[in-house]
Legacy VTK file of the C-alpha trace (Angstrom):
# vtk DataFile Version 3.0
C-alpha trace
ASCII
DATASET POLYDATA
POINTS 399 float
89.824 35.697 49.362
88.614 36.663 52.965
90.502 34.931 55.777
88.669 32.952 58.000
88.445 33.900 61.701
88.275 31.212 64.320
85.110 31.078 66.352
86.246 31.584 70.041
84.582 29.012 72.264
81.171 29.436 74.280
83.687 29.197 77.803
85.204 32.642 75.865
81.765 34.115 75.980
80.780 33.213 79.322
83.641 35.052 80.676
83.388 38.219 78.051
79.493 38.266 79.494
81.452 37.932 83.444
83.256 41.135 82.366
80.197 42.664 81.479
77.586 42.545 83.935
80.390 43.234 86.401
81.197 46.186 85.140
77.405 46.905 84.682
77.050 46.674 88.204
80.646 48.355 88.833
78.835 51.517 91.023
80.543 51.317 94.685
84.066 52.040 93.695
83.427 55.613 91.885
80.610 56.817 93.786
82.664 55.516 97.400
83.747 58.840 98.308
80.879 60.453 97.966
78.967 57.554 99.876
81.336 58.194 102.493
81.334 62.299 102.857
77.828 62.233 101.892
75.745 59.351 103.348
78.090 58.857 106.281
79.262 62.345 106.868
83.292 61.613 106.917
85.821 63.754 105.799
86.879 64.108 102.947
90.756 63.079 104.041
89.426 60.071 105.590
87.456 59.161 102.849
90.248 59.088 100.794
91.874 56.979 103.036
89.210 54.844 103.249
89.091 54.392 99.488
93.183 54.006 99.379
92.491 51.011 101.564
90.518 49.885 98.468
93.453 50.141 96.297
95.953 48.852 98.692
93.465 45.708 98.701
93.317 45.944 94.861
97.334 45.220 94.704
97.424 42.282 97.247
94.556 40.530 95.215
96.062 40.258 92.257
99.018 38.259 93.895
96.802 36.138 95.835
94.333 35.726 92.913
97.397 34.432 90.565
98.641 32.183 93.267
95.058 30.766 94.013
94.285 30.313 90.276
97.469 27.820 89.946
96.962 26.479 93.606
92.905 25.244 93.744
92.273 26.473 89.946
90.820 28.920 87.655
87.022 28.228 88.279
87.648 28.352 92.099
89.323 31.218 92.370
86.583 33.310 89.992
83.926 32.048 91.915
85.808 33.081 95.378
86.511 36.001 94.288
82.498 37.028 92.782
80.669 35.557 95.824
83.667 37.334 97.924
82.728 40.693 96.334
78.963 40.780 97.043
80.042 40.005 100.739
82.424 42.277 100.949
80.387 45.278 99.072
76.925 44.275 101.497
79.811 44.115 104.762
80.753 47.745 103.452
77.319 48.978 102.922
76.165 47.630 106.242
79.591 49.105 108.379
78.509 50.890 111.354
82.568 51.620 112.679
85.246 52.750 111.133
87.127 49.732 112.137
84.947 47.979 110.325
84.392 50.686 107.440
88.356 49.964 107.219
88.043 46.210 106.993
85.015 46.010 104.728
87.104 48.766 102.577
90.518 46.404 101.590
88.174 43.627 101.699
86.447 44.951 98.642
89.705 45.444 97.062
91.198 42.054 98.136
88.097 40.330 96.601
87.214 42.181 93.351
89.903 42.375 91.063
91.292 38.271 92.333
89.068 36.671 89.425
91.235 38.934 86.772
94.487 36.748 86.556
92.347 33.585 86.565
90.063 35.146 83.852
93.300 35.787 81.701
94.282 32.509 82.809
91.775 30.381 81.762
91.854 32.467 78.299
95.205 31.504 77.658
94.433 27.936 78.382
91.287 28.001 75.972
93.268 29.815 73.182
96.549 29.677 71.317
98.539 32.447 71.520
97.401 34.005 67.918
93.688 33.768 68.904
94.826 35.026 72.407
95.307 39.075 71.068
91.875 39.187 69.732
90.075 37.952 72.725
91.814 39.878 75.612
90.330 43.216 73.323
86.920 41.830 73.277
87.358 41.546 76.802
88.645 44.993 77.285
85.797 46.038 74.999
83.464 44.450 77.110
84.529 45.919 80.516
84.775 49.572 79.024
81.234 49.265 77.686
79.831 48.262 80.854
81.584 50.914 82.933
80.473 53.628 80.254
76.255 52.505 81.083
77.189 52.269 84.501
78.526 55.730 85.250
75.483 56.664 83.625
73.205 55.015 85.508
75.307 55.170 89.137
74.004 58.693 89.190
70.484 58.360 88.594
70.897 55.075 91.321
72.274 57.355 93.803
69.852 60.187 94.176
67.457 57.603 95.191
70.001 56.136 97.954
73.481 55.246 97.716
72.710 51.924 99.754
70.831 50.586 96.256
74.265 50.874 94.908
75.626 48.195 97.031
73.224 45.518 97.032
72.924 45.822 93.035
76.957 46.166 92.787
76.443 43.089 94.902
73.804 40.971 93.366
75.849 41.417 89.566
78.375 39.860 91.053
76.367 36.934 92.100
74.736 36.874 88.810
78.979 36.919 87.483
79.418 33.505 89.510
76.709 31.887 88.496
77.710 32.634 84.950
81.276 30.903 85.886
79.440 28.006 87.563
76.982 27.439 85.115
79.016 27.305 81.789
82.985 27.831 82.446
84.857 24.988 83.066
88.224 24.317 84.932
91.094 24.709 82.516
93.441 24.227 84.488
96.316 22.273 82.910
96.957 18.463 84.220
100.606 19.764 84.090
99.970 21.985 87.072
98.837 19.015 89.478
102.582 17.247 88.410
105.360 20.329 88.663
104.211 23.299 91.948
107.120 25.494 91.528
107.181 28.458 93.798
106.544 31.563 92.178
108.586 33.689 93.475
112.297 32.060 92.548
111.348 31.315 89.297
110.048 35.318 88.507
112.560 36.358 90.470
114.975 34.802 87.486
113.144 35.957 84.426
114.749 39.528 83.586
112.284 39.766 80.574
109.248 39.315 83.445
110.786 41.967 85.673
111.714 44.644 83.281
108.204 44.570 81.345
106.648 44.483 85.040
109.003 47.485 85.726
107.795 49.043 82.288
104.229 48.187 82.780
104.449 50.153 86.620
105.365 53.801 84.632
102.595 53.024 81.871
100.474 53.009 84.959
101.265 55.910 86.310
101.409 57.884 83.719
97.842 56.848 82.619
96.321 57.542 86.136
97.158 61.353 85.683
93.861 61.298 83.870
92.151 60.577 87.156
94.196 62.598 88.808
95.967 65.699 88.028
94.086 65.874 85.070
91.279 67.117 86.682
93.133 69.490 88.691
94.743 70.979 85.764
91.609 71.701 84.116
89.962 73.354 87.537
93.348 75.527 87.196
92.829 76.774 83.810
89.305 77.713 84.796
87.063 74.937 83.499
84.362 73.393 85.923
83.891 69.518 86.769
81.353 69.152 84.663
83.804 69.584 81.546
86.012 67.134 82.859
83.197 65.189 83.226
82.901 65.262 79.645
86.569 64.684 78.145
86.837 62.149 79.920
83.640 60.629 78.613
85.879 60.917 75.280
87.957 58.123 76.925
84.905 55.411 77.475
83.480 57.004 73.955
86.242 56.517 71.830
86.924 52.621 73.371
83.337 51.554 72.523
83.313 53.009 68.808
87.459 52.030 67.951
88.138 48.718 70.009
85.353 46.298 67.793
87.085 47.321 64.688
90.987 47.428 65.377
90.976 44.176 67.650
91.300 41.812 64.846
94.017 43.903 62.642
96.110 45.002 65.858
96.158 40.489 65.944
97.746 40.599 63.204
100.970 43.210 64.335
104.299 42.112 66.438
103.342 42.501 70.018
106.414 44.274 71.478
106.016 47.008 68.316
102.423 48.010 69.065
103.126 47.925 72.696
105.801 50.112 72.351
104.062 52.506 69.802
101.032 52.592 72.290
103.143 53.583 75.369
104.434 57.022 73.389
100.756 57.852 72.252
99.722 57.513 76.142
103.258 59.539 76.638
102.412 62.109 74.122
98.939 62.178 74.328
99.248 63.114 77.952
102.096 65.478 76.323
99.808 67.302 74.717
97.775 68.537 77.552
100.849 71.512 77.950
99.557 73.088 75.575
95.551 72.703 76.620
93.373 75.128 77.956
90.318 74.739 76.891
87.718 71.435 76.506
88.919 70.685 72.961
92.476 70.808 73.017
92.137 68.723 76.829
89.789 66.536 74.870
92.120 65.897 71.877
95.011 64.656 74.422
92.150 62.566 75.905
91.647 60.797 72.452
95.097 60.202 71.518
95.706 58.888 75.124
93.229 56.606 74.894
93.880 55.095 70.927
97.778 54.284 72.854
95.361 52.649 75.520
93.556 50.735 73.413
96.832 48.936 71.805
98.348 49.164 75.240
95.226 47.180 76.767
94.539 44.508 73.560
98.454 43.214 73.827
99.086 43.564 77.686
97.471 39.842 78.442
98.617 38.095 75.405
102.356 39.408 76.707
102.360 38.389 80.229
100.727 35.069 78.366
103.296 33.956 75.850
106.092 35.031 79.212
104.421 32.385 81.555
105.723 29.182 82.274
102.406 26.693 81.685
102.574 26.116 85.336
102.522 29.559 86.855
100.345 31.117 84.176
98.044 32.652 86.893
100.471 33.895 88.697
102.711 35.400 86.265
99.446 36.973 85.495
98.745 38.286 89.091
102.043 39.956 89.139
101.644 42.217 85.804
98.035 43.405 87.402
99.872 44.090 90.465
102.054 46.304 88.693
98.978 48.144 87.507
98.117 48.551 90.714
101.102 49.907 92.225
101.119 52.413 89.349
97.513 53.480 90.439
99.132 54.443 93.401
102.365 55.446 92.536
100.888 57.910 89.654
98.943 60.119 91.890
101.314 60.517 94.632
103.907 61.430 91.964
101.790 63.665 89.930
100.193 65.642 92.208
102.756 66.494 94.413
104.987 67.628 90.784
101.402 69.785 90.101
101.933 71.878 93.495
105.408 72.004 92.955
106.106 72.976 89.720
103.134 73.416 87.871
101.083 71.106 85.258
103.281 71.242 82.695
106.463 69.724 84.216
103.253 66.636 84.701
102.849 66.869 80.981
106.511 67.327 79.941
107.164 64.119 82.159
104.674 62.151 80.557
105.951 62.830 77.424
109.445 61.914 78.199
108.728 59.278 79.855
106.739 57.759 77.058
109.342 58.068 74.628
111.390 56.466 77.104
109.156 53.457 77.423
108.888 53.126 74.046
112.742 53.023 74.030
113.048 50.613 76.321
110.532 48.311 74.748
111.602 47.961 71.655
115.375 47.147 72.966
113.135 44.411 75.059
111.057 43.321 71.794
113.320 40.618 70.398
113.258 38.915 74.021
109.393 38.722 74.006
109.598 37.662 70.477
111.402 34.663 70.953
109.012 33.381 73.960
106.323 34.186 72.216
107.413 31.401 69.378
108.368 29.152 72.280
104.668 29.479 73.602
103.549 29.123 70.071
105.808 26.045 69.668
104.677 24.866 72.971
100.478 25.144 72.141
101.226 23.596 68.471
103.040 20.317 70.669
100.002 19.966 72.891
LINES 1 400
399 0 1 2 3 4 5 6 7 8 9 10 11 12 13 14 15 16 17 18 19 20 21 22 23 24 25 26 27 28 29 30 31 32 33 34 35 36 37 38 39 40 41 42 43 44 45 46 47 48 49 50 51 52 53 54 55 56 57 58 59 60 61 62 63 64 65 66 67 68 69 70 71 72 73 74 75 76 77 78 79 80 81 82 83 84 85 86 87 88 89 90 91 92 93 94 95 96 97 98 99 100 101 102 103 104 105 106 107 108 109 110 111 112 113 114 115 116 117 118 119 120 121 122 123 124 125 126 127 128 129 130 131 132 133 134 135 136 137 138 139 140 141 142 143 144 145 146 147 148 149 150 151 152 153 154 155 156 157 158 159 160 161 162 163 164 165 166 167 168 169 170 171 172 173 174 175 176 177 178 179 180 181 182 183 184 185 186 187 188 189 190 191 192 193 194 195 196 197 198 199 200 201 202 203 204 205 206 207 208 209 210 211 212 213 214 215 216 217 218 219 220 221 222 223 224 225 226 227 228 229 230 231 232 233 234 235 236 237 238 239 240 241 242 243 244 245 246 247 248 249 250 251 252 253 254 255 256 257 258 259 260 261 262 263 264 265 266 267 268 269 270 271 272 273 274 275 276 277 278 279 280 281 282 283 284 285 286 287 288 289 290 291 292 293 294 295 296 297 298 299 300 301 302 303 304 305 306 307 308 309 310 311 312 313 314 315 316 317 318 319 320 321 322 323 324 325 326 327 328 329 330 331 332 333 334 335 336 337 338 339 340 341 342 343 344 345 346 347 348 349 350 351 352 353 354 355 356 357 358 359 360 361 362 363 364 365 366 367 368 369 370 371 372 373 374 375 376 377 378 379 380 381 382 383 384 385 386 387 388 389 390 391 392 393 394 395 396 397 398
């Protein structure tokens, strides 16, 4: 006899629709360098600089975005951070200084990624922690999907002028809040208005927060060598852009066609074991690429990278979820995207300057190991997160 799945609420699908035309629209950030070497005839050091500033923004706003979503709410701080992006993204489009090229630049990153912890936010408030699994994949699903059609059509956008790119990136965004204000409501717990504990003393106290923040920092680096030294590796071994161009396509490829059908069975596994196992088939996968040389064998470390992303991606929320106290729930959310973010810079730096100095595959070796090690280290964390996550259980069943 079949087991009945639970039909996630309409609020669910507004926000898994949010994810989607954003992501749709998601053109700026890939294309920016090329806007900026291109279009406005920088360098290509300051460009990178420039787009740093992005990323630097990127880490703040997930901190600010948790601490908003607790502070003035969850519907608030999406719709902030939505209308804040098509500002931002028309300011940056429109800069005629570098000063304010700069500003516009972390603005962008301050405002894009701060309706993230309130979207996970709001889905742990909707959903009980063993529907919770299930709907941060969709989600995940749903923002891979739209970045796959919009790399696509970015190009095509941009030989007509890169200027289209903003003021579409910009008006999906706007189309994203409306979404929110339309249909999502504020689900923010009455709790929250009685207890406003500080973040910081309470986070600063949960070892089990800090050590899978600490974990989820590596996993982040060591996934960004894809966008990184990856590339570089492959340029060494004497394969053009274009094939990189194409692996990586594996990545978005493999998401679209695997995620739909795993999400509900990968529910049904212990978190900390398919975290874990997920973090050594990013390791390894990334492993793998010492002994690549050609488009297949990079392209096969590509898929098995990606199937540990997948399982990495579909429990990461639903983690950081059953860990928050119900009154800091967006900000204990903020703080594990912020370790993404630092990883997205971290990674890089690392990784390329371990390229130049001793060759790609010390990079790939040190994935590897550090994988393994992750994996380690997360199962000796595992019966920790298992016992909060029956405490949240416990704690959803009583309300």
């Amino acid at each position: 006899m079949a087991t009945d799945v639970p039909a996630l609420p309409k609020a669910f699908w507004a926000l898994w629709a949010c994810q989607l035309v954003n992501r749709l629209g998601g053109f700026v950030q890939p294309f920016l360098v090329l806007y900026l070497t291109q279009e406005r005839q920088l360098s290509a050091g300051t460009a990178g600089a420039v787009a740093a500033a992005v990323g630097a923004g990127s880490v703040v706003s997930q901190l600010v975005g948790g601490w908003l979503t607790d502070r003035i709410g969850r519907r608030r701080t999406m719709l902030t951070g939505f209308v804040g992006t098509a500002a931002a993204l028309i300011a940056l489009g429109s800069a005629s200084s570098m000063a304010s090229i700069w500003a516009a630049a972390f603005g962008v990153g301050l405002m894009a990624d701060l309706f993230r912890p309130a979207v996970q936010a709001t889905v742990a408030d909707l959903l009980g922690p063993r529907e919770r699994v299930r709907a941060f994949g969709l989600l995940f699903w749903a923002i891979n999907l739209g970045f796959s059609i919009s790399t696509v059509s970015a190009g095509v956008l941009a030989s007509v002028g890169y200027s289209l790119l903003f003021w579409i990136n910009a008006g999906t965004s706007l189309v994203a809040a409306l979404i929110i204000y339309r249909v999502v409501p504020e689900t923010r717990p009455v709790l929250i208005e009685q207890v406003r504990r500080p973040f910081l003393p309470v986070a600063l106290r949960d070892a089990t927060l800090l050590i899978m923040v600490g974990i989820s920092v590596i996993y982040a680096a060591i996934y960004f060598q894809g966008y990184s030294t990856l590339p570089l590796a492959m340029a060494a071994d004497g394969l053009p852009s274009s094939t990189y161009g194409v692996v990586l396509a594996l990545n978005g490829v493999v998401i679209v066609l695997v995620q739909p059908f795993v999400g509900r069975r990968l529910a049904e596994k212990d978190r900390p074991t398919v975290l874990a196992v997920s973090m050594a088939l990013v390791g390894l996968g990334f492993g793998l690429g010492a002994l690549a040389d050609s488009w297949w064998t990079y392209g096969l470390s590509v898929i098995v990278w990606t199937i540990g992303e997948i399982g990495y991606a579909t429990m990461f929320g639903a983690v950081f979820a059953d860990l928050a106290p119900i009154d800091l729930r967006g900000s204990y959310m903020g703080f594990g995207g912020m370790a993404w973010g630092l990883g997205a810079v971290v990674g890089p730096l690392v990784g390329t300057r371990v390229l130049d100095s001793s060759g790609a595959t010390t990079v790939w070796v040190g994935c590897a190991v550090l994988g393994v090690g992750l994996f380690v280290v997360q199962m000796l964390l595992a019966p920790a997160l298992r016992a909060r996550a029956a405490r949240a259980d416990l704690e959803h069943s009583v309300a």
